[in-house]
C-alpha positions as CSV (number, residue, x, y, z in Angstrom):
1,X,1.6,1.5,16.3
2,X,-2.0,1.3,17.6
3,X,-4.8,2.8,16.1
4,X,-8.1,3.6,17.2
5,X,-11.2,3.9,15.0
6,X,-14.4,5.7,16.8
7,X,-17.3,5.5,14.2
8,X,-20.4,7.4,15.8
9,X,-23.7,7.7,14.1
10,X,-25.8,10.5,15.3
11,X,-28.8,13.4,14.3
12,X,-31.7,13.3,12.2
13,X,-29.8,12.4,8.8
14,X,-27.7,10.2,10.9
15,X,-24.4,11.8,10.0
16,X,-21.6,9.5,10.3
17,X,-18.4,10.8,11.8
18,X,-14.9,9.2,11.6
19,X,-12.5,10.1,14.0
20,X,-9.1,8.4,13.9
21,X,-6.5,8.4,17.2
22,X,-2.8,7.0,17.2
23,X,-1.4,5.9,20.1
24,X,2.0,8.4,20.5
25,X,2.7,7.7,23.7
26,X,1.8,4.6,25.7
27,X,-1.7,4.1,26.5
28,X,-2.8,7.8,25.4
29,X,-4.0,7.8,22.3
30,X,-4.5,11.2,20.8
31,X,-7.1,12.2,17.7
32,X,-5.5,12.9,14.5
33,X,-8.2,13.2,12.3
34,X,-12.1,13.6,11.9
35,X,-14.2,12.9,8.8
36,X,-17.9,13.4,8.6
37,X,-20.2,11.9,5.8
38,X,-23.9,12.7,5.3
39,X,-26.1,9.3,6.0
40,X,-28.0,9.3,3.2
41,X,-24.3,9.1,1.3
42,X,-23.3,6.3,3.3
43,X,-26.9,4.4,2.9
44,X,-26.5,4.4,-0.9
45,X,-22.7,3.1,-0.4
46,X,-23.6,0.2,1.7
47,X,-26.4,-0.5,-0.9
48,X,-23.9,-0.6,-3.9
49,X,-21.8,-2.7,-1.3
50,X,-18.5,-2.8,0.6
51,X,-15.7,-1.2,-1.4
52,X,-18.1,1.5,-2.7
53,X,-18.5,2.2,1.2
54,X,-15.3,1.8,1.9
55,X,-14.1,4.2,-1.6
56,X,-16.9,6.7,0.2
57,X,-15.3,7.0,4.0
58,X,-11.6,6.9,3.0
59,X,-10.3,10.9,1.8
60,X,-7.1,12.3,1.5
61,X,-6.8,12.8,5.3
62,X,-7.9,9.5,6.3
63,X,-7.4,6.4,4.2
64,X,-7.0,3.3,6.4
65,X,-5.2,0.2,5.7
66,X,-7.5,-2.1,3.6
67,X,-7.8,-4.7,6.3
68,X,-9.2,-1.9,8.6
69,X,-10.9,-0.4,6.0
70,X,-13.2,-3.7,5.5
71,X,-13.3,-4.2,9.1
72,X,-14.7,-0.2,9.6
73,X,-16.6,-0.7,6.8
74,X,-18.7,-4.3,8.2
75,X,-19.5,-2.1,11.5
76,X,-21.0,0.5,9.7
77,X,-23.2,-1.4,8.0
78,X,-24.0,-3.2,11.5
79,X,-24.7,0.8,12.6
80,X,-27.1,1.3,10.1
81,X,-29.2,-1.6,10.0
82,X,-30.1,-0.4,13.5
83,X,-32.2,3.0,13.5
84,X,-30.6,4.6,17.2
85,X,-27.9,6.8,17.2
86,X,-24.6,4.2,17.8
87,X,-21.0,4.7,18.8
88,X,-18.6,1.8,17.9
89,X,-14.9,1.8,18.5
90,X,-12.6,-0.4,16.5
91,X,-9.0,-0.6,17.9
92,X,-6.4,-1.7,15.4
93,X,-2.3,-2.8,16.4
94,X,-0.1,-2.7,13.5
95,X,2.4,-5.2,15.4
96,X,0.1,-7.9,14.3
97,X,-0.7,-7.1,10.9
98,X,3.3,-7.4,11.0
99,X,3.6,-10.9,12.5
100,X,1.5,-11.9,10.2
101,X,2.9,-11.4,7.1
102,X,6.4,-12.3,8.7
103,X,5.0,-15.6,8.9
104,X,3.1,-15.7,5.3
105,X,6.6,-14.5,4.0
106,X,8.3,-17.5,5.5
107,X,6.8,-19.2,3.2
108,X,7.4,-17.4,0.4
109,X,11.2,-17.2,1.4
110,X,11.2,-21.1,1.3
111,X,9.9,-20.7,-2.3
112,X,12.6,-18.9,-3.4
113,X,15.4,-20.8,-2.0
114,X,14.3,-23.7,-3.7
115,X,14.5,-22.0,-6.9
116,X,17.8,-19.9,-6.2
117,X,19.9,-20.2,-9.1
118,X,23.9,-19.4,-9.0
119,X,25.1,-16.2,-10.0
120,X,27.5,-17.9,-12.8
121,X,24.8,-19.5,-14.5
122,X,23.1,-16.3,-15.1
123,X,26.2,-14.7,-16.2
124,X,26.5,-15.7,-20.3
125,X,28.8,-14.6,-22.8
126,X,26.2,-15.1,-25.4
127,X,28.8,-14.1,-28.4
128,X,31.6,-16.3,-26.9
129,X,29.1,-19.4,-27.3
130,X,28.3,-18.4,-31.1
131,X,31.4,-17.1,-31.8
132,X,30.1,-13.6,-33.2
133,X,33.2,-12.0,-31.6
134,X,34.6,-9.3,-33.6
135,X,38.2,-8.9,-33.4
136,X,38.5,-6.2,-35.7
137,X,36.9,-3.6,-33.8
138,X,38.6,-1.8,-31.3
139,X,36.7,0.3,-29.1
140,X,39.6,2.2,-27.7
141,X,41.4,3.3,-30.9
142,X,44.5,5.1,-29.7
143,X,45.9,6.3,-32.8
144,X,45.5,9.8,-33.3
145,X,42.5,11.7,-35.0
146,X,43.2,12.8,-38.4
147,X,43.3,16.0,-38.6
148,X,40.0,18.4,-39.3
149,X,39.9,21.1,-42.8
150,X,40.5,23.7,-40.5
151,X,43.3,22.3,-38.4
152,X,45.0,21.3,-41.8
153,X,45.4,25.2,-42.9
């Protein structure tokens, strides 16, 4: 799925507003959510640095992935070092995020082959081995209950 992030800064307290498409049907992308946050918030963020930014734009309604999140959050700062009103668009395709860690896990799946062990050798009788068997017991006692005070009278 494709995603598209417009980040527009704009006004006298240089409001910053999120707005967040999806791309439902190919090549139309269609909004799906709109945040805005008060500059002067998003000015002390970016001074306490980037995941206090990032902790700032994400909400309940719109919480990117954190590789977009740090990628929104790096133009943002670029949008407020500069003093004009900016509009940036960040586009986003989750097919390669994907590929990616298809190819990280190969990796890992090569890992874990080497270090496959069998089923068997997982499987111990650990009171076999000791011999803490007890004989005596038997868990499915088939005789008959003996017989309660009141069934007796």
């Amino acid at each position: 799925m494709k995603q598209k992030y417009v980040l527009t800064k704009s006004g006298d307290k240089e409001t910053l507003t999120i707005s967040e498409y999806t791309e439902l049907e190919k090549k139309t992308f269609s909004l799906i959510c709109e945040e805005s946050h008060d500059g002067d918030t998003i000015r002390a963020a970016i001074a306490e640095g980037t995941e206090t930014l990032i902790s700032t734009f994400r909400t309940h309604n719109m919480y990117p992935r954190v590789k977009y999140a740090e990628e929104m959050a790096v133009a943002i700062v670029e949008m407020y070092r500069s003093h004009q009103d900016e509009k940036k668009e960040l586009l986003f395709d989750d097919k390669d995020a994907f590929s990616r860690t298809a190819a990280d896990g190969a990796g890992l799946l090569g890992m874990v082959e080497k270090e496959a062990v069998s089923v068997d050798a997982l499987i111990v009788d650990d009171d076999a081995e000791s011999g803490d068997i007890d004989d005596d017991i038997d868990i499915f006692d088939e005789s008959e209950p003996e017989p309660t005070e009141d069934e007796e009278e």
